[in-house]
N, C-alpha and C positions, 0 to 999 in steps of 0.2 A: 504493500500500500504506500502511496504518497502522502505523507505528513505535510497539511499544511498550518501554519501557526497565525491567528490574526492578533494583531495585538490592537486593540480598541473597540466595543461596541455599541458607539455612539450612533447619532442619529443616521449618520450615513452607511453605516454597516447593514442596513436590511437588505438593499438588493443584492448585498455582494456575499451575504452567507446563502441568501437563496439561490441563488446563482450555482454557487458551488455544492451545493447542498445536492441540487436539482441532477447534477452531471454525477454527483461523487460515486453511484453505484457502476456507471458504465464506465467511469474513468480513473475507480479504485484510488477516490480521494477520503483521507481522513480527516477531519476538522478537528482544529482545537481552539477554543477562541476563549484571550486573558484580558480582564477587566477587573479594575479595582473593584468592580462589583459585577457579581455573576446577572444581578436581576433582568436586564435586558437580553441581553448572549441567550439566557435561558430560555426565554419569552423567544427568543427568531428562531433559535434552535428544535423549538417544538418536540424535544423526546426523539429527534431522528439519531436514528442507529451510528448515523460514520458522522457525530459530531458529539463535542462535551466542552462544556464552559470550566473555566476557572480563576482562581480570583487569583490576578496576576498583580503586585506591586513593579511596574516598571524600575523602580532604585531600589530592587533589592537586586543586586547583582547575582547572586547567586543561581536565586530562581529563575531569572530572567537569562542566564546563559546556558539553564538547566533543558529550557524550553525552548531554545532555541537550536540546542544540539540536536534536539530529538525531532525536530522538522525537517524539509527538503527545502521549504520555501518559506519565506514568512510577510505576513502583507501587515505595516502597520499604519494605523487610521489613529494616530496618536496627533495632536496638535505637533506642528512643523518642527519647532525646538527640540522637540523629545527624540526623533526621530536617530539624529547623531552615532547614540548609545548603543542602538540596536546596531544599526548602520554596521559599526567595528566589531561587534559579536558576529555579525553573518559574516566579516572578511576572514577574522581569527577562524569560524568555523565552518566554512566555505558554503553558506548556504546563498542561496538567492534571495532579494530584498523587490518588495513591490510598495511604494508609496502614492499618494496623488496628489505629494505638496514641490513646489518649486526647489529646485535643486538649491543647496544653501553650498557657500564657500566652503564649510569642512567637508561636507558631501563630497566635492568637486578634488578634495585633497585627498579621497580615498579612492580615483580612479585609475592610477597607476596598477596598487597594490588587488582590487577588483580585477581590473584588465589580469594582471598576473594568472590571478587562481580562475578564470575562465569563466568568471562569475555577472549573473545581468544584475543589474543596478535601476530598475525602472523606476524613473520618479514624471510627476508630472502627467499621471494618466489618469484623471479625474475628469473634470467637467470644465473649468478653466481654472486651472490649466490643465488640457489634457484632450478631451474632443475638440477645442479650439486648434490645434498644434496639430493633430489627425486630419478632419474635415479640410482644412486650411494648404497643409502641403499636398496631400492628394491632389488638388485642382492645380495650386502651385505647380507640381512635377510635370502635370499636362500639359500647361502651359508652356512650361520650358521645354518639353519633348516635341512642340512644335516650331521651335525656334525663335519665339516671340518674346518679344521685352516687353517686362511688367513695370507698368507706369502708378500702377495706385494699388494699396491693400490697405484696407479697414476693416475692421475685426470687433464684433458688437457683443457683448452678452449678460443675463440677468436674470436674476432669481425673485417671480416675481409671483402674485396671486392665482389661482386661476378665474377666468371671470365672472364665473358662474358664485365663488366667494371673494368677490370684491367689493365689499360692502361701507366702504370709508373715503371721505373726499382726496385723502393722499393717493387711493388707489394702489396701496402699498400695505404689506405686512408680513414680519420678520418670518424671512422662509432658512436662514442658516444664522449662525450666529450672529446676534443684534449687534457685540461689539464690535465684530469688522463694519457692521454698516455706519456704528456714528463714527466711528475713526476714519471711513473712507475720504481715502484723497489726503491724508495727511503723510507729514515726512518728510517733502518738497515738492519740489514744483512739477506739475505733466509738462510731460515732453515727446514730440514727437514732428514729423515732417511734412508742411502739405507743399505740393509744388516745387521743391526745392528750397524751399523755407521752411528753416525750423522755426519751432516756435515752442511757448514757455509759457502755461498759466498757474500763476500764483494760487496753493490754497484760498486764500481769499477773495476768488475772481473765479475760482472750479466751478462753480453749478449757476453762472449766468453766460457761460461757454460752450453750451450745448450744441450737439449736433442733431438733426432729426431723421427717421428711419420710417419705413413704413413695410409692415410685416405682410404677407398676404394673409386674410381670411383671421388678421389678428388688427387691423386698424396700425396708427402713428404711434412710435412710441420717440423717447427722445434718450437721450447717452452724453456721460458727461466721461473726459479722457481720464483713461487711466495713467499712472503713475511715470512710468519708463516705456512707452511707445518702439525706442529708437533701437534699443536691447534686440528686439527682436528682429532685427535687417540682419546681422548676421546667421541669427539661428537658424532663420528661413532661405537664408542663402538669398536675402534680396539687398544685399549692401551698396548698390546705386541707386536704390526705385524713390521716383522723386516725391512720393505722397506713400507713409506709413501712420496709421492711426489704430489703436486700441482702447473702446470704451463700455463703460458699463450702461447698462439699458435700465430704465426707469419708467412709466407712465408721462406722458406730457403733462407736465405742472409738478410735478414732484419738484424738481430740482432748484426751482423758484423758490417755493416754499421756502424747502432745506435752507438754504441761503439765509432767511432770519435766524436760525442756529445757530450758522458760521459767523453773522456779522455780532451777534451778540456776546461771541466767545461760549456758549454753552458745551460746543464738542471738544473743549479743549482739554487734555486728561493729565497735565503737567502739573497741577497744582489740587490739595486737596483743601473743603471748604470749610471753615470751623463751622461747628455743631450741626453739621449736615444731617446728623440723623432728627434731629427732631425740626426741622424745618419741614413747612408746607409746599406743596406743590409752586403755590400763588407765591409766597418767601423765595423760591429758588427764581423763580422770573424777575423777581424784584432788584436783585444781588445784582444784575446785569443794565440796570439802569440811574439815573439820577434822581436824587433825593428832591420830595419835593414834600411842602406840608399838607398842599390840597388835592393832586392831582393822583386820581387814582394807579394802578399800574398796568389797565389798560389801556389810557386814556398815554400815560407815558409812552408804552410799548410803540400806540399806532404813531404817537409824534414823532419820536425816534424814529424808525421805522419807515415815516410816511406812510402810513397802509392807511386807506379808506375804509370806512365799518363795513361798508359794501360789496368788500374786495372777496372772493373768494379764499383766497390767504388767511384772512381774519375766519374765516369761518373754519377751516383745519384748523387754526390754532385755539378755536373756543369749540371745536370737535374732541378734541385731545384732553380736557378738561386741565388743562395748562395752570389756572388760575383760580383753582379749589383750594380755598383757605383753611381746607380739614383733612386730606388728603397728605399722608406724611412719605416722606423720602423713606425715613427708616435703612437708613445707610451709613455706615460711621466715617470719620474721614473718608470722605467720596468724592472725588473730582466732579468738576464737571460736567462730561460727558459719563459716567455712572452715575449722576442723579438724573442725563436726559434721557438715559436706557432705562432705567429705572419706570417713569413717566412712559417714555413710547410702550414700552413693553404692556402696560394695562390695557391699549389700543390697539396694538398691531400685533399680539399676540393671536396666533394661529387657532381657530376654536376647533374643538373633535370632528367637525362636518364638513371644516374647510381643505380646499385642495390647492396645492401650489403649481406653479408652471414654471418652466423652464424656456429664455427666449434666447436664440443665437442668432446672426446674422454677419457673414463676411459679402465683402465688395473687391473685386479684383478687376482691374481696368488693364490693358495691354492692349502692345500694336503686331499688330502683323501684316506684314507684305503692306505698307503706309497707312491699313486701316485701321483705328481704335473701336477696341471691344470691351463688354463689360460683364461678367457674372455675378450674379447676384444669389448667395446662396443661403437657405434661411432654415433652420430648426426650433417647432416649437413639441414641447412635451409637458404631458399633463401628468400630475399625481394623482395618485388612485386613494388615497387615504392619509392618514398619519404616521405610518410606518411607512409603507412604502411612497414615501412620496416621489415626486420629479428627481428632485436634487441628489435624493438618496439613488435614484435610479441613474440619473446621469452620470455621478459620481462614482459608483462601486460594481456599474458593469463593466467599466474602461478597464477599473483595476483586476476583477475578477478572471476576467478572460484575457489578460495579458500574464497574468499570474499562473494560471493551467496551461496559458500556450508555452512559457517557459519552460513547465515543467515536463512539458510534452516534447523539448527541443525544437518547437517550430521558428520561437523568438530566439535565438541561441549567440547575435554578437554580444562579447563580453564591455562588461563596462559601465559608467555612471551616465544614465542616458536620461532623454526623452525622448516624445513617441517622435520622431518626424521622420523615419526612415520607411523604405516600402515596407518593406520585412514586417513592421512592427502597423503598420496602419490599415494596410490593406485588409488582412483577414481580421482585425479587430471592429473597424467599421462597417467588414460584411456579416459579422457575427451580429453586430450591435442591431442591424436594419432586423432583424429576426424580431426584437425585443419593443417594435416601433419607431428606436432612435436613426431616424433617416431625414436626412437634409433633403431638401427641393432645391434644384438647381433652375435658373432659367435666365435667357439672354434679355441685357434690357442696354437701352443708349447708352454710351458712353459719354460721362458728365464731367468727372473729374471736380475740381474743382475750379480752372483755370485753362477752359480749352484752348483759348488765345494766347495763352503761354506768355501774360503780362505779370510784369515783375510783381506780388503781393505780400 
């Protein structure tokens, strides 16, 4: 039998133990899956025969190299930091490693001594990152295997409601962790290239920088840039294309909104607030404005602000119950942005009946023989419940089936990788189309940004 080891069974882990669960009697896989707490693992594992939870403390070394001896493979769903420890136990004892977080600098320093032992090193095969990096070179390789120069890639994605539960004027609610969402965009500045211009938006100028999208059979949605755009001209092997953009997908008007957050300082997580915990809702709005003796702190908010009572703005933010003088943080030293999660979380919290969705969308412009072309390729997926949702499905059948094709020898170059090689995409994305996850491709104008090719 194939020993396979997961280490985390957090929300993303359902489709990926189903996954393997489903294959393990035709493909004589064993499951073991360790979590500081067995109660979930147990709950996806359902009593199947070639699976067993166990309560795994990842800094107990012991344990931890005990149970990694005794696998072939091990997939961990460990938040990205954690990942390291494991990492060096699978080189010391030559097993293969599956993750779906971005390849981190020590990762990168153990691809020598991986290369050596023969060993694959998948990271990055998630949902983004990971069907982005799939989906993306696929059309990418085509492209080039016709001799054609690429002029433009955009690269869109977002984790958002389905709409069937989108019940709130933000048109938004936490489908993965809330904390990446108030942190997003933080760090420095997005960057990335349109036209042959680069260009730089300050945190403070990120979500009035929008770009607009329109999904088929899903309406407009809008995308504000991600972090390091330019990163990826190399990785994609497009290191002259004069227009590269990477951004996150949101509902139009989301990002407007957000923007009163950001100019008020509430996402900021640098600093923690005295007596945070017994402050009110309406006290933590307060904290961020000018003292006045008669002016209420709504009445502050809109003047600041300039927001009209009429503004639909003003309405998410008295949707949100923002300004409840009984409604307590209940957080002790808390920054910031953990009293605004805090807040959003009563709102945007997922209830038992809702489903999330999952929205991708790449743009690839090129010439061939002097004429410009354009593909426009888009993935939408829907959750089926609370356990198996979108995110959970997107996320852990990348890794799932890239983790048995290893073990199969079909994936077999050694080393610290991601998915952008044929080897690695091609039979993952044919597999994935099984499961519903399949892009729509189809030819639309070539727009560009700048068809005139004036300097901007």
């Amino acid at each position: 039998m194939k020993n396979i080891l997961i280490i985390g069974a957090g929300k993303s882990s359902s489709s990926l133990i189903k996954y393997l669960l489903a294959t393990s009697a035709d493909e004589n896989l064993r499951l073991t899956i360790g979590d500081i707490s067995t109660s979930n693992a147990l709950k996806l594992i359902n009593n199947h025969k070639n699976a067993k939870a166990i309560s795994l403390d990842i800094f107990d070394k012991n344990q931890r190299e005990k149970e990694i001896q005794k696998s072939d493979i091990v997939i961990s769903m460990l938040p990205a930091h954690l990942h390291i420890e494991v990492a060096k136990d699978c080189v010391k004892f030559e097993k293969h490693m599956v993750t779906a977080s971005y390849i981190s600098e020590e990762m990168k320093e153990l691809d020598t001594a991986v290369k050596e032992k023969g060993l694959v090193f998948m990271n990055e095969i998630g949902l983004d990152p990971g069907l982005d990096h799939m989906s993306a070179m696929q059309i990418i390789d085509k492209i080039k295997e016709q001799k054609a120069k690429m002029l433009l890639f955009e690269s869109f994605c977002g984790g958002l409601v389905a709409p069937e539960s989108d019940t709130n004027l933000w048109n938004y609610k936490f489908t993965w962790n809330p904390r990446n969402v108030v942190l997003a965009g933080q760090g420095g500045a997005a960057m990335f290239i349109q036209e042959g211009t680069y260009k730089y938006i300050p945190y403070h100028k990120l979500f009035r920088r929008t770009e607009f999208l329109t999904i088929t059979d899903q309406g407009k949605f809008e995308a504000y840039a991600n972090r390091d755009s330019l990163k990826y001209r190399s990785v994609y092997g497009l290191d002259n294309i004069p227009t590269m953009y990477r951004g996150t997908i949101r509902k139009v008007g989301f990002s407007r909104a957000w923007n009163i957050f950001v100019q008020l300082g509430m996402t900021d997580d640098s600093y923690t607030i005295e007596d945070s915990e017994n402050m009110s809702y309406r006290d933590f709005v307060n904290l961020f404005l000018a003292y006045s003796p008669s002016d209420s702190v709504e009445l502050k908010l809109r003047s600041y602000l300039k927001i009209d009572q009429d503004d639909v703005m003003w309405e998410k933010l008295v949707e949100l119950d923002i300004f409840n003088p009984k409604k307590k943080i209940n957080l002790k030293n808390a920054t910031p942005a953990q009293m605004l999660q805090k807040i959003l979380q009563d709102s945007w919290t997922l209830k038992e009946e809702d489903k999330d969705m999952i929205v991708m969308q790449h743009l690839f412009g090129y010439e061939l023989a002097g004429e410009k072309h354009q593909i426009e390729s888009s993935l939408v997926v829907l959750g089926e419940n609370q356990t198996y949702t979108a995110m959970a499905k997107t996320v852990g059948l990348p890794v799932a089936i890239a983790a048995l094709k290893i073990l199969k020898g079909e994936i077999k170059t050694p080393g610290v990788q991601l998915p952008i090689s044929k080897e690695v995409y091609e039979p993952i994305l044919k597999e994935l189309e099984k499961y519903g996850i399949k892009f729509t491709e189809r030819e639309v104008e070539y727009l560009g940004y700048n068809p005139n090719h004036v300097t901007g």
